[in-house]
MITI-724021 format. One line per 4 residues: number of its first residue (from 1); their letters; for each residue x, y, z of C-alpha. Coordinates in steps of 0.1 Angstrom, whole numbers, plus 5000, padded with zeros to 4 digits. Example, Ala and Ser with C-alpha at 12.3 -4.5 7.8 and 13.67 -1.06 7.14 Angstrom:
2
1 = AS = 5123:4955:5078  5137:4989:5071
// end
This chain:
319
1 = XXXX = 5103:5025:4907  5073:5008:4917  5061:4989:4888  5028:4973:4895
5 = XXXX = 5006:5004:4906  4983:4997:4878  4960:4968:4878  4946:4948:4851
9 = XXXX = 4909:4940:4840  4895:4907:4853  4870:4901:4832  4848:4874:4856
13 = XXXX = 4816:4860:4849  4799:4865:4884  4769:4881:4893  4772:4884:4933
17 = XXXX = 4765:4921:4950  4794:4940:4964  4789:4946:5002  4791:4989:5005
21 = XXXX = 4811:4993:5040  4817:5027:5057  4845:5044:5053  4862:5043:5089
25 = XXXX = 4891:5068:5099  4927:5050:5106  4935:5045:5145  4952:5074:5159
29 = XXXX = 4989:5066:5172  5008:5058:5135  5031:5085:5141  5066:5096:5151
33 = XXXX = 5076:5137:5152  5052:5153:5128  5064:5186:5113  5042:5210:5095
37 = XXXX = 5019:5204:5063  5034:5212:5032  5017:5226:5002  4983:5213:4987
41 = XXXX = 4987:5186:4957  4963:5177:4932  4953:5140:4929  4928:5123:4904
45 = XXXX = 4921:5088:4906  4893:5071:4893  4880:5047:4858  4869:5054:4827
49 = XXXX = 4849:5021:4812  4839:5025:4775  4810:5000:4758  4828:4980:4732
53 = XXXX = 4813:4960:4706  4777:4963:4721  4761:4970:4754  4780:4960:4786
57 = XXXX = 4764:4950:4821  4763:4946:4857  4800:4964:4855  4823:4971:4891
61 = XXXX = 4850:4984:4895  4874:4988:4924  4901:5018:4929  4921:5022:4958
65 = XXXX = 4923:5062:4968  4942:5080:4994  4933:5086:5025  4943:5107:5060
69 = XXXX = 4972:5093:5078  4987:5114:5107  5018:5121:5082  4989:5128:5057
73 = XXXX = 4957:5151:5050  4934:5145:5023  4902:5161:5009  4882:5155:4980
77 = XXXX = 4878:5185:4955  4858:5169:4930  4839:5138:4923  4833:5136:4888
81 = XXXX = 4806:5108:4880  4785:5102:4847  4752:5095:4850  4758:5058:4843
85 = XXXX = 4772:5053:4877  4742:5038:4898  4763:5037:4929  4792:5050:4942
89 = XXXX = 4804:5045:4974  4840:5045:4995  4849:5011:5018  4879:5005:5037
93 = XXXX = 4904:4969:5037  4924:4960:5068  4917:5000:5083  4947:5007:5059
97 = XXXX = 4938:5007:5022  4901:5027:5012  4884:5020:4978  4861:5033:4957
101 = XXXX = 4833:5014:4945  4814:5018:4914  4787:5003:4901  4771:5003:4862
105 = XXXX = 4743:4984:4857  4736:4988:4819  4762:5008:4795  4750:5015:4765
109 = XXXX = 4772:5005:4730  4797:5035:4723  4789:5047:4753  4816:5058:4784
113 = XXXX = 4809:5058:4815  4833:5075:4844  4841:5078:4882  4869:5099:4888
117 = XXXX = 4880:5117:4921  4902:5149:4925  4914:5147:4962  4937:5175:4974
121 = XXXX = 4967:5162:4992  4989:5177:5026  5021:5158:5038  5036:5160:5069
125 = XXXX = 5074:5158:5070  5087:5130:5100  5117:5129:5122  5131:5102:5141
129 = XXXX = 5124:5109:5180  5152:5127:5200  5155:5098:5223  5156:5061:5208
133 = XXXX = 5173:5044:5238  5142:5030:5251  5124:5018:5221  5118:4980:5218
137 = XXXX = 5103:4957:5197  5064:4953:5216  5066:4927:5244  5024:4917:5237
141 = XXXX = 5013:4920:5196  4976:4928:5195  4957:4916:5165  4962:4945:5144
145 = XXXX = 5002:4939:5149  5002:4906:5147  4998:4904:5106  5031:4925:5103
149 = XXXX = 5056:4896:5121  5049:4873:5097  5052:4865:5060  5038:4879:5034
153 = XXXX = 5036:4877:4994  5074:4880:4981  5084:4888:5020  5098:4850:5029
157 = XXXX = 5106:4853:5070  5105:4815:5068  5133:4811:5045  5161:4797:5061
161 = XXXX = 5185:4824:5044  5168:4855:5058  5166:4841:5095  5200:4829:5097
165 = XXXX = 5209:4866:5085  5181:4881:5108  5199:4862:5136  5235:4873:5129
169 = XXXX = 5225:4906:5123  5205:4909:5161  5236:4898:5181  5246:4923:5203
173 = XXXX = 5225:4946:5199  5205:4968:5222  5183:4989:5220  5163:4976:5190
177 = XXXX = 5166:5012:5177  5201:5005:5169  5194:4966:5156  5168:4982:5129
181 = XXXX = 5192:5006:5117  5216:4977:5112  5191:4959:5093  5186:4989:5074
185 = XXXX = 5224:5000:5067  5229:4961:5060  5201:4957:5032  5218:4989:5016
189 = XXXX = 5252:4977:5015  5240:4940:4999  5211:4953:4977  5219:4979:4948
193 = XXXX = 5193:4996:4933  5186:4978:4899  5149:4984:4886  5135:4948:4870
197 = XXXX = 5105:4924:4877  5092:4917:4909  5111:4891:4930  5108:4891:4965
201 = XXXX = 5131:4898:4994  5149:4864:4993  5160:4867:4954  5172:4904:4962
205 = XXXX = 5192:4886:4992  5207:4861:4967  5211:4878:4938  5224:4914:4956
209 = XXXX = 5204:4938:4938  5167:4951:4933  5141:4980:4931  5123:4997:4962
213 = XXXX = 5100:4968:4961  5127:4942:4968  5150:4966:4991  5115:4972:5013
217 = XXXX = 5108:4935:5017  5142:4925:5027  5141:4949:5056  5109:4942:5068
221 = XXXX = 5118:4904:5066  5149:4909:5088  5128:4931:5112  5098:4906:5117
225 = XXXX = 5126:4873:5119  5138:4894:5149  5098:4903:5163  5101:4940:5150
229 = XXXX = 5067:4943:5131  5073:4961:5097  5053:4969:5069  5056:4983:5036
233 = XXXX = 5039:5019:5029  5028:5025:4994  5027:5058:4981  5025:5075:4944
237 = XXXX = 5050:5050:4919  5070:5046:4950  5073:5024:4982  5094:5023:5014
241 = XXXX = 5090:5001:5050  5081:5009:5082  5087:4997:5112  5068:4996:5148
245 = XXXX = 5085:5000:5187  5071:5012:5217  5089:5029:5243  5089:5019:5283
249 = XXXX = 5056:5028:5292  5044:5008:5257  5033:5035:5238  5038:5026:5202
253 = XXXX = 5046:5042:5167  5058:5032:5134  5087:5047:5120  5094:5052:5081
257 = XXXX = 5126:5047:5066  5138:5051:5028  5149:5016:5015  5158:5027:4981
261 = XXXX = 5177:5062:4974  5191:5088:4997  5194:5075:5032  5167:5086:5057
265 = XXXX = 5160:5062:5084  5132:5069:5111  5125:5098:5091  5107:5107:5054
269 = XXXX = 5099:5139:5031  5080:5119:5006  5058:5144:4995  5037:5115:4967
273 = XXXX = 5005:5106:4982  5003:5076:5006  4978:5051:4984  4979:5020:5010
277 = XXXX = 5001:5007:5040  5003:4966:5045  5017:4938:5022  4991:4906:5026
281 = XXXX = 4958:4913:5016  4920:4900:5007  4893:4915:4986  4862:4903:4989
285 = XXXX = 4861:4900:4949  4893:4879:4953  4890:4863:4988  4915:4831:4977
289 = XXXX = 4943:4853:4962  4966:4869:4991  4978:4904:4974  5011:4923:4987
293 = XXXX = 4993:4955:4971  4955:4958:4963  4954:4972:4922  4925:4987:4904
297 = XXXX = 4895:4958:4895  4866:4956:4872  4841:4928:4866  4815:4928:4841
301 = XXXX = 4782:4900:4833  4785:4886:4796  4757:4901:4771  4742:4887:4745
305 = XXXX = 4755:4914:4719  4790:4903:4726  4800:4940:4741  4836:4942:4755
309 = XXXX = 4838:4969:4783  4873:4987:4774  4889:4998:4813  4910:5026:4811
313 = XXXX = 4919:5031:4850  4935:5066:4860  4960:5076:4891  4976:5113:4877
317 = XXX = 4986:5140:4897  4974:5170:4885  4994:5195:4898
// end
């Protein structure tokens, strides 16, 4: 299970502005066989900040949200916002994770304010292609390929350990299809499932066991060791990898597979919302800290009544 969906309070003393981008859609192409959308889902998502102690100010407070994917459809069916919420906008990170961003300037003592965000959710079940004997790993990375060949928080492709396996593992094999199903069968048969603390795909290698979180980043270090950009998709309490080849004429498209659980590779039927794809991140509240996963955030100015904001942060499905 993935264990760190919910983020803390940061309680910061700063008093800089949040910049309100626009919400941009993804880039088409993030697909392999799409099959047809299932049923609608419920999904509420949102913060709940109550006054503690006294009056609270100049509160924000991030939340990422799902969004459409090609494998995905999402519309809002309610925003629900108290009329303490001065501003309330949507912003996207890296083109693959959107946030909402709230905004309370004053919050009275005993007083709760709220931002929350019914979306309605459609998933599209994928199949590997029927042909995979011409996939290969991309010849030229672009920029927006580029970040997923390298490391990453808890995804080590420097390690010695992990490229000397990445390197035993590629020998002989063609096409790269075949190689990343190795990687995949390989991780399975070394990692077993053990739910714990985060430790990264090099401790899972050594220690030979781990949740979906250490299972994911051991194949997508193999996979980038060998110039196969991978990346890890984060849905509901839940993640798996995906990896990106192109065919001959260098038409691209990442393909999911299911680290942890029943084996699926270069397909998926998770029907839990997609949240955020990517693994090395920067907010522009946290610019220093890279993040494998963006959480919730809130910041709040001291008052001189000593008020405590109290953050309750929600992510339910409904239905």
């Amino acid at each position: 299970m993935f264990r760190r969906f919910v983020g803390g309070l940061a309680a910061l003393l700063l008093s800089h502005s949040i910049a309100w981008a626009q919400f941009q859609q993804p880039t088409a192409g993030d697909s392999t066989s799409l099959g047809e959308l299932g049923p609608v889902r419920q999904f509420r998502v949102g913060v709940e900040i109550t006054a503690s102690g006294g009056a609270c100010r100049g509160l924000i407070a991030t939340v990422p949200v799902p969004f459409d994917w090609p494998e995905q459809e999402v519309r809002i069916a309610e925003e629900d916002l108290s009329p303490e919420v001065a501003k309330f906008k949507y912003r996207m990170i890296d083109g693959t994770v959107k946030q909402m961003l709230v905004s309370i300037p004053i919050l009275p003592a005993g007083h709760t304010a709220r931002a929350l965000v019914t979306f309605e959710v459609r998933k599209r079940p994928l199949s590997p292609p029927a042909d995979t004997s011409t996939l290969q790993a991309p010849k030229k990375l672009d920029r927006d390929l580029q970040k997923y060949v390298g490391a990453s928080p808890y995804i080590e492709t420097r390690h010695r350990e992990i490229r000397e396996l990445a390197k035993e593992l590629a020998a002989g094999h063609a096409p790269d299809w075949e190689l990343v199903e190795t990687i995949y069968d390989e991780v399975r048969k070394r990692v077993e499932y053990k739910n714990g603390e985060l430790k990264g795909a090099l401790a899972a290698l050594r220690d030979g066991n781990g949740d979906c979180e250490e299972l994911t980043s051991l194949f997508i270090a193999l996979c980038r060791v060998n110039g196969i950009p991978a990346r890890t998709v984060w849905v509901h309490q839940h993640c798996y990898p995906e990896f990106y080849l192109e065919d001959g004429e260098g038409n691209g498209a990442w393909y999911p597979c299911q680290a942890a659980g029943t084996r699926a590779f270069g397909e998926m039927e998770e029907q839990r919302p997609i949240m955020q794809k990517g693994d090395n991140f920067r907010t522009p509240e946290q610019p220093r800290d890279a993040k494998r996963y963006i959480t919730e955030f809130a910041k709040g100015l001291p008052t001189p009544g000593g008020g405590r904001p109290q953050i309750r942060f929600v992510r339910e499905m409904v239905d």
